[in-house]
N, C-alpha and C positions, 0 to 999 in steps of 0.2 A: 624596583622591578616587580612586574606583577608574576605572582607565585600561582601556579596552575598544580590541581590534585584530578591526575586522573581515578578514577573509584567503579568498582563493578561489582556483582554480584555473581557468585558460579554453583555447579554442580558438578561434577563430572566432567570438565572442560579442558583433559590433559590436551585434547587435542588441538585446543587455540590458544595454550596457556604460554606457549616461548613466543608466540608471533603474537598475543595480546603484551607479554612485557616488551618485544622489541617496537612496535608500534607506539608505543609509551615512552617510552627510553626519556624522551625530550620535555615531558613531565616534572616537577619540581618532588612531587609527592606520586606513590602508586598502592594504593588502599584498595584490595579487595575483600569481601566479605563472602565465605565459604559457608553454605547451609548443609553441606553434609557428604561434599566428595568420597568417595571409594578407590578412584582410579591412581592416587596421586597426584593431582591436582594442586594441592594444596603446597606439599616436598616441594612440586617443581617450580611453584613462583616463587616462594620462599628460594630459590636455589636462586631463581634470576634476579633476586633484589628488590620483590614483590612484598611493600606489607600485606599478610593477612590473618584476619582472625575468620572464629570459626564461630556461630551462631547458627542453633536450630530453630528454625520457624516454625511451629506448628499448632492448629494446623496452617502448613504453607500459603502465603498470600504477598504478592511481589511487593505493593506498597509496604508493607512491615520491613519485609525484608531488606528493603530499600532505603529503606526511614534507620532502621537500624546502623547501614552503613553510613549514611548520610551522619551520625550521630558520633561518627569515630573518625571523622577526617580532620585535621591538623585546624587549629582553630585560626590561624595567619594566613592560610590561602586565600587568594582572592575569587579566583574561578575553579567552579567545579566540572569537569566534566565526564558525565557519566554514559563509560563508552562500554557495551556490553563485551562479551568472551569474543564475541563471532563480528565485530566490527574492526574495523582499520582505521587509521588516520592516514593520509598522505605526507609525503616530506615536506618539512618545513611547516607541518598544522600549527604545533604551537607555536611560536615565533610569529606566526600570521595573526593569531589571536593576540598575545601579548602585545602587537603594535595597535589594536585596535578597543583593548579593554582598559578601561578608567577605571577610579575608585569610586564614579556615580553609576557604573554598569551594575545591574542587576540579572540580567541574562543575555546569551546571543542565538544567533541565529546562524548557522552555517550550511553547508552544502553535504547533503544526504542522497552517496547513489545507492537506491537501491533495484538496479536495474533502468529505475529512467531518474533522474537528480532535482530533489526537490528540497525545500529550505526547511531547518525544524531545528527545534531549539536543546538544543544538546550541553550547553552548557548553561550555570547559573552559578548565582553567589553564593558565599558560605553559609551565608543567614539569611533570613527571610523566608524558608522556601521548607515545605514538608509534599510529602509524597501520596498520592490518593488513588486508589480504585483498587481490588485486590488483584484484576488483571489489566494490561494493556493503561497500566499507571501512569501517571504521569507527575511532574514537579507542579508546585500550586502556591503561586504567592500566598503569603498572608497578611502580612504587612497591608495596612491604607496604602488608598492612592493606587496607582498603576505602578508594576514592576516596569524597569527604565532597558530597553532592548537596544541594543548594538547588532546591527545586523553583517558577519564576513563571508560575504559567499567562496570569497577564495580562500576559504578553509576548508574543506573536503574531507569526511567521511564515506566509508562506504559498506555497507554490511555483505557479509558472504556468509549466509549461515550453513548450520547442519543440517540438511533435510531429514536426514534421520534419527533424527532424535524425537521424541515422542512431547506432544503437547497436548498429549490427551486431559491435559488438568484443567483446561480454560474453558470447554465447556461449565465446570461445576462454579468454577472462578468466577465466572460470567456470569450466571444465574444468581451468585451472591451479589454482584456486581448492580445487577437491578432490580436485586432487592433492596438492598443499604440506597439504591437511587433512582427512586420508580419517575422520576421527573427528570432523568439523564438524557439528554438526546446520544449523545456519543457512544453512550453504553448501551442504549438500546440498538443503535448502528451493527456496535462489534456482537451483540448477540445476535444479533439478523442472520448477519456474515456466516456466525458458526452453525446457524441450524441450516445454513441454505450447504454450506459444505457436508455435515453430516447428512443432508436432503431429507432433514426433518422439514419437508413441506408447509403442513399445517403451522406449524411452530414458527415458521419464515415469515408465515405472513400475519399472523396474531403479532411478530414482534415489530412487524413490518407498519401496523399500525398504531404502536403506541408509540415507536418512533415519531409517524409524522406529528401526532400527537401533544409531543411537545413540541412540535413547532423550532426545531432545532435548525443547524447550517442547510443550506439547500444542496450544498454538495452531495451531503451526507441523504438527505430526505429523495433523493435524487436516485442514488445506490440501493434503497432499498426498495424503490420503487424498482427496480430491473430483478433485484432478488427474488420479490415478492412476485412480480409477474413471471418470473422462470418458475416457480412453486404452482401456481394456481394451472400453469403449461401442465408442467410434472402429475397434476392432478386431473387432469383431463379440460380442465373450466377454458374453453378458448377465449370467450367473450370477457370473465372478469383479469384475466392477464391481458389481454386486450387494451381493458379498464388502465390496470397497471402503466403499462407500457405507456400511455398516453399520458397518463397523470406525470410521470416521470419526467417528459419534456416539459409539461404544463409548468412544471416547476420549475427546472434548468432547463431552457429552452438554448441559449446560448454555449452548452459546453455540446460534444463529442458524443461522450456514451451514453449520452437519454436516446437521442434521435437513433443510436444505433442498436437497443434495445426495440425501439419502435421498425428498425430494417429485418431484425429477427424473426419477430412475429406476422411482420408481413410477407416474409419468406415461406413462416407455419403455415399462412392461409392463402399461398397461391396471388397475393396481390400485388402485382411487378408493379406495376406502377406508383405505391403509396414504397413499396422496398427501393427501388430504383431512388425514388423523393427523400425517403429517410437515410438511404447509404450517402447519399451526395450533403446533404445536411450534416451528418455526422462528419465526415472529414473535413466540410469545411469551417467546424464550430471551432472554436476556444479549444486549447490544448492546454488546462491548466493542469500544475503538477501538485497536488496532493493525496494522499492514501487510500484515495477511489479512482486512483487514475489508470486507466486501460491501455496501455499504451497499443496493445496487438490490435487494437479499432483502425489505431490510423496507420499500422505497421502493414496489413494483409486483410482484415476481417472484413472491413467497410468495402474495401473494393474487391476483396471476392462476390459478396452479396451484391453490388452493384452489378460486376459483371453476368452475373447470373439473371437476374432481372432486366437486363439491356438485353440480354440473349432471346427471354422469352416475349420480351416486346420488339424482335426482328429486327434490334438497331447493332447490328453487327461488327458494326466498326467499332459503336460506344464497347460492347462487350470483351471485343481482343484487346482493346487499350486498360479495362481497368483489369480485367484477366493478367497480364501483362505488369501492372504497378502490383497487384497480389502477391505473383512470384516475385519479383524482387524482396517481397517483406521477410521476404525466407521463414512463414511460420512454421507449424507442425505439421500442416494441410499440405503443401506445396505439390505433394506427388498427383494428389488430385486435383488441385488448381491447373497446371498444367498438363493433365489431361484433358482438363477442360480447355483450357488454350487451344490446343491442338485439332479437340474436336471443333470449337470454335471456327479453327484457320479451314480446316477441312470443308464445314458446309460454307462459309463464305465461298472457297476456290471452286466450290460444286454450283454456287449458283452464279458465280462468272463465268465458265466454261457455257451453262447452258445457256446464258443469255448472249454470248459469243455463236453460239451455234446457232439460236432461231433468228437471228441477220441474216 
């Protein structure tokens, strides 16, 4: 029977620490590794049947910390899965993996919602595998050859994190991150990310180019092309976010949120017609799921911007229908979407009444 170790890393996690061991329960092994709890944390998995010990990382870097735990799990497991404080398994997770893992399996792939459900490899084998980056780590064959992947999509994860909890470390984490890997594309990706959320500007887009740089996933070269043009926006430059925004599709022209990066800026410059071209592009590209994936583009965003560009090009009917598929997206906007609707209905019925009357 194949022997599964679920295994995690915590801090302060009293608050997903009974619904992290009951989500486990179906586990052969439950191994966490504690860096430095205060709250109880530690008491309370221990109380649910939790192993854990207690290792201080310092200074703090997830892959150690990681590698660490990775280095105290039961040497007879077969699979490892490393499911953080704040994720969940569905019923019957493991029992779905154990029908599907061999003793040639080297990792799998299963089903990740986190808000829209994407496949990412959550579990691996006991051996073969150490942990890299100081942030946003990840597991890393070593072993020749290709690690051997099994893919369960009907295995189901889903993370609900803490929003309040502070990750103010990953800035400095990150900056270590492409240091130790000036030739990373990935890591250059997630530092884009974080200087474009701090709206360090300048910094978005300095990182925005040594991303493309290496010449990494186009996914990814893709995302920071929209970062990088939201930066150059933020800084007054219309013409080189312009640049941005173009080069974006230039690259993924086939997915979603290039083209709808390109409906944005043509919204900033009054230009319905390349807005109107690039919203309609955008919804109807590729909707692939991975960790750049927008899903609020094809939920409301694309057809608000559509709607509003149809309005200003007089095509009134195009504008209440995509005004219309907006609000149902139900996003944050709605209130003003449907004002807009409304106004929308309004001068349509103003200019049928008038053209009723000059008959």
């Amino acid at each position: 029977m194949v022997k599964i170790v679920a295994y995690a890393i915590a801090k302060n996690e009293i608050k997903h620490a009974e619904r992290w061991a009951q989500t486990t329960k179906d586990a052969d092994y439950r191994v966490v590794v504690d860096t430095g709890s205060t709250d109880g944390t530690q008491e309370k998995l221990r109380e649910l049947g939790v192993t854990v010990y207690q290792s201080h990382v310092q200074p703090f870097r997830f892959d150690m910390a990681r590698n660490i735990s990775l280095g105290l799990l039961p040497e007879d497991a077969d699979a490892c899965l490393y499911l953080d404080m704040d994720e969940i398994c569905e019923e019957g997770f493991f029992e779905k993996v154990r029908r599907k893992w061999t003793i040639e399996t080297n990792a799998a792939w299963v089903s990740f919602d986190t808000g829209s459900t994407w496949q990412k490899d959550k579990l691996h084998s006991r051996f073969g595998w150490t942990w890299r980056y100081p942030c946003h780590e990840v597991p890393y064959w070593y072993k020749g050859g290709d690690a051997r992947y099994v893919n369960i999509p009907e295995a189901k994860i889903s993370h609900d994190p803490d929003q309040t909890k502070s990750r103010g470390q990953y800035m400095d984490l990150l900056e270590l991150a492409v240091k130790e890997n000036p030739n990373d594309a990935r890591m250059w990706t997630y530092m884009c990310r974080e200087y474009y959320f701090y709206q360090r500007w300048q910094d978005c887009i300095d990182a925005a180019k040594k991303q493309i740089a290496c010449n990494g996933w186009d996914v990814e070269q893709a995302a920071v092309c929209r970062w990088a043009g939201e930066s150059e926006h933020n800084l007054g430059n219309k013409e080189k976010a312009t640049e941005w925004f173009d080069k974006g599709v230039q690259i993924l022209p086939l997915e979603g949120e290039s083209w709808y990066g390109v409906a944005v800026d043509a919204y900033r410059n009054n230009n319905w017609s390349r807005c109107l071209d690039a919203s309609i592009n955008a919804l109807e590209r590729v909707r692939s799921m991975h960790y750049c994936y927008e899903s609020a583009v094809w939920d409301w965003k694309a057809y608000d911007l559509a709607s509003i560009a149809s309005y200003n090009l007089n095509h009134l009917d195009e504008a209440l229908a995509f005004a219309r598929a907006a609000v149902k997206g139900d996003g944050p906007e709605t209130d003003r979407i449907q004002r807009n609707l409304t106004f929308f209905q309004k001068v349509k019925n103003e200019r049928t009444s008038t053209r009723k009357s000059s008959k």
